[in-house]
N, C-alpha and C positions, 0 to 999 in steps of 0.2 A: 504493500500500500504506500508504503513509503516514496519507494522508487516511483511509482505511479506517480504520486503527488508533486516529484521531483520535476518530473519530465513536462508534467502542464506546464509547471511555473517556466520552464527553459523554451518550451513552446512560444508561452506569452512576450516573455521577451525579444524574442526572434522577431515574433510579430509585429511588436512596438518599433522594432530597430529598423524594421524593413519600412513599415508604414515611414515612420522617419524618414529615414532615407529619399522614398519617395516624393515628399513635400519638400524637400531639400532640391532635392534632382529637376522641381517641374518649374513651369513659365512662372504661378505663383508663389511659390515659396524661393527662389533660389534663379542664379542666373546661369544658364547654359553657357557653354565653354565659350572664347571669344569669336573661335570662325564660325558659329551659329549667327552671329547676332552682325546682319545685315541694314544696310539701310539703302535704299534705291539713290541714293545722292552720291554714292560711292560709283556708281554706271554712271548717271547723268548729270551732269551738274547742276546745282539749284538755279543757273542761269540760263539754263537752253531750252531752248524753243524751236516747237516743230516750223519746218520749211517746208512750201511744194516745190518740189521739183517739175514734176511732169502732169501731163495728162495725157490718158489714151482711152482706147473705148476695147469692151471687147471681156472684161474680167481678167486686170491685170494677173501673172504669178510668174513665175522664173526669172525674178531680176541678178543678173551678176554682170560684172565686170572683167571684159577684154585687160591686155597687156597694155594696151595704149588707153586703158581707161577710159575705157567708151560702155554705157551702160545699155546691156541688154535686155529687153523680158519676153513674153511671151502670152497672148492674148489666145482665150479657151476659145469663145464663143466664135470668134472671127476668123479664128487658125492662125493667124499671123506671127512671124516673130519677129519684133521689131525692137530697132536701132535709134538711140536716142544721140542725137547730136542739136546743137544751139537749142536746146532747152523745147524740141520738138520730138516726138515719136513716129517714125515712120516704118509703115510695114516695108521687109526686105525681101520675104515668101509667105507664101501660104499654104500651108499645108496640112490636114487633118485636125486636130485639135490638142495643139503643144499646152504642157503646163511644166511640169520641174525641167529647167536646164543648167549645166552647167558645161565652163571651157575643162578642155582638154591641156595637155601642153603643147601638142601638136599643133594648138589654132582652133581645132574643130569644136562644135557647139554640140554637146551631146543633149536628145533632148526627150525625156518622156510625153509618151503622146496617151490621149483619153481612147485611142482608139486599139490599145495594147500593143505598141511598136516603140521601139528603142532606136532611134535612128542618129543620124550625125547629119549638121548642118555646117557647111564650109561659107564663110563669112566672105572671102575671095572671089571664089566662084558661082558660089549662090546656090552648088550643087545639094543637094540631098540623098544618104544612102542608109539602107536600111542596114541595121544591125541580127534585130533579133525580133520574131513575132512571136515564138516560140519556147516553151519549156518541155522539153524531150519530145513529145509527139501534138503536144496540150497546147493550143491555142492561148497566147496569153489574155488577160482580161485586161482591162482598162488599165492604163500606168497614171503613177503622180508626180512623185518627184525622187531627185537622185544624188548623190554625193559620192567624187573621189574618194579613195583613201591614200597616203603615200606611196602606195605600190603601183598606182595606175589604175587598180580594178575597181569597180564602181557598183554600189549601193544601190538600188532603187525600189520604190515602193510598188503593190498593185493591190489597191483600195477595192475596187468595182464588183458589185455583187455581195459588202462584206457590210454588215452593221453591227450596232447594240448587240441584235439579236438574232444574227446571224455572222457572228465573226469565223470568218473564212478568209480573209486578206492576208496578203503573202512580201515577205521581202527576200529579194534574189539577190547575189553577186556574182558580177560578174569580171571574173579576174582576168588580168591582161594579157594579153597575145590575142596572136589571129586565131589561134587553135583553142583558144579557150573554152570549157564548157560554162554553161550558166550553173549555177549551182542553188539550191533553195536555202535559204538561210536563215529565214523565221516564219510561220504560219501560226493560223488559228486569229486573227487580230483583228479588232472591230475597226475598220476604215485605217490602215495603216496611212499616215498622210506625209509631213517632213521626216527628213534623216537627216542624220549627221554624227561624225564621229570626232572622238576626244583628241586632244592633241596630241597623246601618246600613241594616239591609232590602237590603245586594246577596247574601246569601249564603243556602241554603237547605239547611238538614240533614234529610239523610233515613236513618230507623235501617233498617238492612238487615238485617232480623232473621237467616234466614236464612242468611247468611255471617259473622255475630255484627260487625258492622261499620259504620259512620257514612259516609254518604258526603256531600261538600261539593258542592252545584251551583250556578251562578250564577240569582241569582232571574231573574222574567222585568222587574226593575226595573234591571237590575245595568245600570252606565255602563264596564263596565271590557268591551270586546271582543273582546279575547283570555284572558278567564278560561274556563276549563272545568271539567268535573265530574271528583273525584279524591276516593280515598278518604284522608276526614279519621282517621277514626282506628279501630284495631284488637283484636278482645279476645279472650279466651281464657278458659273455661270458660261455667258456666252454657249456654243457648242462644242468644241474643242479646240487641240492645237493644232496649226498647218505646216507652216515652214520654220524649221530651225537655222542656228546658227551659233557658231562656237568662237569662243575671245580665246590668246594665248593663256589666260591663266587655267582655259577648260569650262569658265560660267559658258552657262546654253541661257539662247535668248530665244524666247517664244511668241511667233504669232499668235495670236488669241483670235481666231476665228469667230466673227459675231460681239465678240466683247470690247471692240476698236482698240485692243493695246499690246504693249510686249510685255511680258513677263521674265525676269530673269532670275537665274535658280544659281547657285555654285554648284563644283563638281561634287560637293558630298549631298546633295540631294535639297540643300537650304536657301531657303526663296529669300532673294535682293528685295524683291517687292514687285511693282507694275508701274508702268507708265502709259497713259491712256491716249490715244492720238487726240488733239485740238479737237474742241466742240465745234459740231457739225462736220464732221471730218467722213463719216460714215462709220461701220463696226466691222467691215469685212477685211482685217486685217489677214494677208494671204500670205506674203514672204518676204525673205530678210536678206541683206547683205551690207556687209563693208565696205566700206572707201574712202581711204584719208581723212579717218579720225570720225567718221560720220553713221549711223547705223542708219542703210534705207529700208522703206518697210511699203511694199505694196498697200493699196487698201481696193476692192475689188466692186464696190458698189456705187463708188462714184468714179473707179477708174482712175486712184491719183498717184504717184510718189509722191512720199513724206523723208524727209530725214530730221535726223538731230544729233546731236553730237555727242561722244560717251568720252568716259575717260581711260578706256579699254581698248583694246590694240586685238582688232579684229583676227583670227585664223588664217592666215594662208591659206588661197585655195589651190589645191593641187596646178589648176590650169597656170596658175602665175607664179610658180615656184622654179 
């Protein structure tokens, strides 16, 4: 009885010490370690203010930047991909209905199409060639968007056919050379929408439109063996995330699809906070890129570029490396 008696009491304390602990450990009793504790002013500055850049028609997405810094993107509704010079958008082809593109180092525009074609668009020539419509025998479904990794091989989504509640969307890569096979890389995903990977090349974000949600997978380069796929981070309102985009220190910035803003998260999962584009601006924020000190950001329902300026030093994209 005694021993009995003993053991409640060492129970009890256990109890006490963990409850403790607990209230110690959380947002109100105690302050999380200091790279927890972000504040959006650290990306933006308290001085910056959205710019337009551009206007186009069409449902802006795929904006990136050439070698000579000439800003590209890519209009769904209209097929066009168009060329922005003295502060005008002009279509250069037209072809099917392009959304996620990105350069090559080669020059070439590599560009996902809605109509599940992976093709390359030469800037020079004006030429167009198909890459891949296919996965082993299987017809691909609708593509979204894509991202390098240092190796050359490249990233891309295929949302079409996948929801809530019917998550069947797929991400493929496909590694370099002429001889290369496409390879499946992740399934099962409610509208897999942006990608993008970490600066170390072992990590691979994928926006999970559909669940409004990021998820973290290891690339198919990653050296760590016991990493696995885990959702990096969580959001609430708007409909989901669209297009990503990654600074050297590894923070990911997020389109907020319907919620008109970017959201940025550091590499251990910890939210900087949001930044909402200019009232009246629209809410169809679609996609993101760098250039000289500047974060532009599609928005798709009035068809504008926005930029503003960070205090963060955009990724390298493959094609300009």
């Amino acid at each position: 009885m005694k021993n009995k008696g003993l053991l409640i009491v060492i129970l009890a304390l256990i109890s006490l010490v963990t409850v403790a602990a607990t209230v110690v450990g959380s947002s109100l009793g105690g302050k999380p370690p200091s790279n927890e504790r972000h504040t959006i002013t650290e990306i933006f500055p308290e001085n910056s203010e959205w710019e337009k850049v551009v206007s186009a028609d069409g449902f802006l997405e795929g904006i990136n930047f050439d070698r000579n810094g000439t800003m590209w993107m890519t209009a769904i509704f209209t097929g066009e991909i168009l060329e922005v010079r003295n502060g005008k958008a002009k279509a250069v082809a037209t072809y099917g209905n392009p959304n996620g593109a990105k350069f090559h180092k080669n020059g070439l525009l590599y560009v996902a199409d809605l109509n599940g074609e992976l093709y390359t668009f030469d800037p020079k020539t004006k030429k167009r060639e198909t890459l891949l419509t296919k996965y082993n025998t299987e017809h691909l479904r609708g593509l979204n968007d894509l991202v390098f990794d240092d190796h050359g091989g490249v990233y891309f989504t295929e949302p079409h056919g996948s929801s809530a509640l019917n998550p069947i969307g797929r991400v493929f890569y496909l590694p370099p050379g002429k001889d290369a096979r496409l390879q499946l890389f992740a399934e099962n995903i409610a509208y897999p929408n942006g990608v993008a990977v970490s600066p170390d090349g072992q990590r691979v974000y994928i926006a999970e439109f559909d669940k409004n949600r990021i998820i973290a997978a290891p690339s198919v380069h990653t050296d760590d063996i016991y990493d696995t796929s885990y959702v990096f981070a969580q959001f609430e309102g708007g409909v989901g995330p669209d297009g990503l985009a990654v600074d050297t220190e590894g923070n990911v910035y997020v389109a907020h699809y319907k919620a008109g803003q970017v959201i940025v998260i550091d590499e251990n999962g910890f939210k900087y906070g949001k930044i909402r584009l200019p009232e009246g601006a629209g809410t169809f924020s679609t996609n993101l890129a760098f250039h000289e000190g500047y974060l532009y950001v599609t928005e798709a329902s009035q068809n504008n570029v926005w930029r503003i300026k960070v205090n963060k030093e955009g990724l390298t994209p493959y094609g300009l490396q």
